[in-house]
C-alpha positions, 0 to 999 in steps of 0.5 A, a space after each residue: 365246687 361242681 362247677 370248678 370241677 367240671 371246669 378242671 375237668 373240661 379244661 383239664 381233659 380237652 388239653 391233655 388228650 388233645 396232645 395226642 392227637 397233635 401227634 397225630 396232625 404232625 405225623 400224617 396219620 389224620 386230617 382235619 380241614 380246619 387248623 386254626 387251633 395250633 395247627 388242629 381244629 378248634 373244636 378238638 379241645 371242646 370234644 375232649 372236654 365233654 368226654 372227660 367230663 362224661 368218661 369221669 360220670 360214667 367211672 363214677 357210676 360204674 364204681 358205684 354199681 361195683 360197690 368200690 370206694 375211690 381209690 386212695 391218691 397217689 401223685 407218683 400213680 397219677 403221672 405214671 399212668 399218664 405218662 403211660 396214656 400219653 406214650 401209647 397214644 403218641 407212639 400210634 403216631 409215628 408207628 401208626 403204619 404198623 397196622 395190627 402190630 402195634 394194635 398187638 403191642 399196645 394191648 400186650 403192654 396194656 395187659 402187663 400193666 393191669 397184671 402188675 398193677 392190678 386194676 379194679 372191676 369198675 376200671 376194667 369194665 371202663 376200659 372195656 366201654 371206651 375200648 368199644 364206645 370210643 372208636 365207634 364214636 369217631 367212626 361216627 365222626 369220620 363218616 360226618 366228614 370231621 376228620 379222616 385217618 389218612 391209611 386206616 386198615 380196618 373199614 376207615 380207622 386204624 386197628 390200634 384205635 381200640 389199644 389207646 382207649 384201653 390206655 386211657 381209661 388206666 389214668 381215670 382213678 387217680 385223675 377223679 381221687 385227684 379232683 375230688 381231694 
């Protein structure tokens, strides 16, 4: 059972949040010196991947140490909060050189969702971690030379990065009380 879970997940994950940052190849807003997945890197899936496998062990944990039970599935949440996901992180994409405003509206939306849909403590506190961990991950990735953002405006990413992470971690709830049915 663990295994098809890590598989779905693996799969899951990589393809999903893969999509966004197809946006982003189409609209210019990074580069990649290897194309040879439909236009991305092959290893663009493989590394969203892990980081849903790791992101849904880590909201686990967090969950855990917050004393919360998992939350209660809902198919119609689950495409919501997606759908949500997937919004804000294509709209960086054509909108990508609105720079600080668009950092400013992604959070503003992002602050109306969790006030109309109240959030859990370990959700926020997930937001929080990836809001930070994720873009000094690809901070990392971009000094190493695996992609680069082609007009970033804050040292070498853009300011909206830290929005669409916050974003991300909304749909992760109902993602593991989907998978774990």
């Amino acid at each position: 059972m663990k295994f098809k879970l890590h598989l779905c997940l693996f799969l899951g994950g990589g393809l999903f949040i893969s999509l966004g940052d197809r946006v982003h190849i189409v609209c210019g807003v990074l580069t990649q010196d290897d194309q040879s997945f439909f236009g991305q890197a092959w290893w663009v899936v493989p590394v969203f991947g892990f980081v849903s496998v790791g992101i849904y062990h880590l909201f686990r944990r967090l969950r855990s140490f917050c004393g919360e039970e998992r939350a209660a599935f809902s198919a119609r949440h689950l495409a919501t909060s997606s759908a949500a996901f997937l919004l804000a992180y294509a709209a960086t994409g054509p909108l990508a050189d609105w720079g600080l405003w668009l950092a400013l509206l992604l959070l503003g939306w992002w602050i109306l969702r969790v006030t109309l849909w109240p959030v859990r403590r370990s959700v926020l506190i997930l937001a929080f971690l990836l809001a930070v961990l994720g873009p000094l991950g690809e901070v990392l990735q971009v000094a190493r030379g695996v992609f680069q953002y082609t007009d970033p405006d804050w040292g070498p990413m853009p300011s909206w990065l830290f929005a669409v992470y916050l974003h991300g971690a909304l749909v992760v709830p109902q993602a593991e009380a989907a998978l774990e049915r």
